[in-house]
C-alpha positions, -999 to +999 in steps of 0.1 A: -422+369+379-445+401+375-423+428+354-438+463+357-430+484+322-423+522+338-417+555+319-421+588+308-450+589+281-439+581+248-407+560+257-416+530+240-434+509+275-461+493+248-438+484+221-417+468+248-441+449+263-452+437+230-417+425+214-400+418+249-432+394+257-424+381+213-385+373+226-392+361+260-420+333+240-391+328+220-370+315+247-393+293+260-410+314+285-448+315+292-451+350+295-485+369+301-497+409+300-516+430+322-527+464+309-530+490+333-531+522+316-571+528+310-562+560+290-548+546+260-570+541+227-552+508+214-526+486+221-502+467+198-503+436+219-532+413+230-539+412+270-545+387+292-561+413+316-568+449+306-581+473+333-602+490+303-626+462+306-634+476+340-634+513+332-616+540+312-604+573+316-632+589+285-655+567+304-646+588+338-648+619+319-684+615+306-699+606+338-680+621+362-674+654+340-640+657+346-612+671+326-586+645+314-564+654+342-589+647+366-607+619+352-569+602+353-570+604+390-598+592+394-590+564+376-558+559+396-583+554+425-605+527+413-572+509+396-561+509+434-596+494+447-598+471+411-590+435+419-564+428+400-557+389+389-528+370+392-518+352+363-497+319+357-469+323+341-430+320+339-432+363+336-460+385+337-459+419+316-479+447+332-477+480+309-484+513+328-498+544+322-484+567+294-487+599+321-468+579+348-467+607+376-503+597+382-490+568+388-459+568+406-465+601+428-507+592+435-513+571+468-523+547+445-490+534+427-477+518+463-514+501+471-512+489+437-475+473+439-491+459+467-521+441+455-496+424+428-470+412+449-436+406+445-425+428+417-394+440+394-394+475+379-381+480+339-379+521+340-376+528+303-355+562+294-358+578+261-325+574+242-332+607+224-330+629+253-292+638+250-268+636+276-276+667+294-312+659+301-300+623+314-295+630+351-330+637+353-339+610+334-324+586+359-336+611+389-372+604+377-362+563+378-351+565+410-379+586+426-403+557+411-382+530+429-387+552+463-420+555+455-430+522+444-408+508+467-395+477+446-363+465+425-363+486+395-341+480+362-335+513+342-331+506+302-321+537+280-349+527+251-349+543+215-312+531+204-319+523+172-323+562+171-285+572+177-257+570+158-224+554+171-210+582+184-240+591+210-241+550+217-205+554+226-212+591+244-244+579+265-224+543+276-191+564+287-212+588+304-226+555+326-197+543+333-187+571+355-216+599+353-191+626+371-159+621+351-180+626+319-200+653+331-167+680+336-164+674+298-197+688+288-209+725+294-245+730+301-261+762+296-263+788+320-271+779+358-272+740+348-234+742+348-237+748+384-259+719+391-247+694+360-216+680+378-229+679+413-258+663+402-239+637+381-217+628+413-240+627+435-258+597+411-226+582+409-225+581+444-265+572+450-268+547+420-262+511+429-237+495+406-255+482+378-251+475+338-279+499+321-284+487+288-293+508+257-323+489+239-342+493+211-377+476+213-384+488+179-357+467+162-358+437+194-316+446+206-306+445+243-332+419+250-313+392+256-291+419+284-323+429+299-333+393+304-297+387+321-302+420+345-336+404+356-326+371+363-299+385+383-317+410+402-343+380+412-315+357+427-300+388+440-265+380+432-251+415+440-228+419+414-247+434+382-216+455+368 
């Protein structure tokens, strides 16, 4: 089962790869990584195929002189013409780039999804946000599933960073987006977009548990692993 690791840069996708690829050996699982981000500098996991063996993004840059920006791109473009192997295992980790709009929004994310087959999306939103910022959060998970055009999990990472009072704020607020939404008040003209924006989630978004995780400290793993199997059999019922 390929698992694609999505998110904003800085959400956690490496750490996660790296301790949800520790639990899921733990398990029993044979589990595998592909690295597909050939801008990062190091990794804190060991791949079983890393695009950076083929080219990188300071690689681009040199010989193409291009600004990092572009040479990104450009990148995007070969990833998309880069045979990519498929490896045998009960799960296979492939970590994305940190600047995922290159890859979600370039031609190149869909011919890439399909050159891996069959895959399930783990969109990874920063806990630390706050829940005004979180409709866009989950806006920006749902225009990669569009995009992408595959099943796609969305986590809220980075819980080890809240107290119990935001835990218990950011899991009443998915529960029912628009009922929670009247009780805050946004700044300025966001009050006029907040609670039509959170309805109209609650009317968009499938139903489906969202756990908050912390790959820092390894919690919500064993949730996450529950979504997944579930969302691969399809049961229909992931409240």
């Amino acid at each position: 089962m390929n698992l694609m690791i999505l998110g904003p840069a800085g959400s956690g996708k490496s750490l996660l790869t790296k301790n949800f690829t520790e639990y899921l050996s733990e398990e029993g699982y044979t589990v595998k990584i592909i690295n597909l981000d050939p801008g990062c500098i190091s990794l804190p996991y060991s791949c079983d195929y890393d695009v950076r063996s083929k080219f990188t993004v300071e690689q681009i840059m040199r010989e193409e002189k291009l600004g990092p920006n572009g040479a990104l791109l450009k990148a995007m473009e070969k990833l998309s013409r880069t045979r990519i192997p498929s490896l045998n295992a009960d799960f296979t980790l492939i970590d994305t780039p940190g600047q995922l709009e290159a890859f979600i929004f370039h031609k190149a994310g869909p011919k890439i999804i399909e050159k891996i087959g069959e895959t399930i999306g783990i969109f990874l939103i920063d806990a630390t946000i706050g829940l005004r910022d979180l409709p866009a959060a989950y806006l920006y998970s749902l225009a990669a599933r569009y995009r992408l055009g595959i099943d796609m999990i969305t986590i809220i990472n980075k819980a080890d960073l809240l107290s119990q009072r935001e835990a218990e704020k950011i899991r009443a607020y998915l529960l029912n987006p628009a009922t929670q939404a009247k009780k805050l008040k946004p700044p300025g003209m966001l009050a006029e977009l907040y609670v039509p924006l959170s309805e109209l989630l609650q009317k968009v978004v499938p139903a489906q548990r969202i756990p908050l995780t912390s790959a820092l400290n390894k919690t919500g793993l064993r949730e996450l692993l529950d979504i997944i199997h579930e969302v691969k059999c399809a049961c229909g019922d992931l409240t």
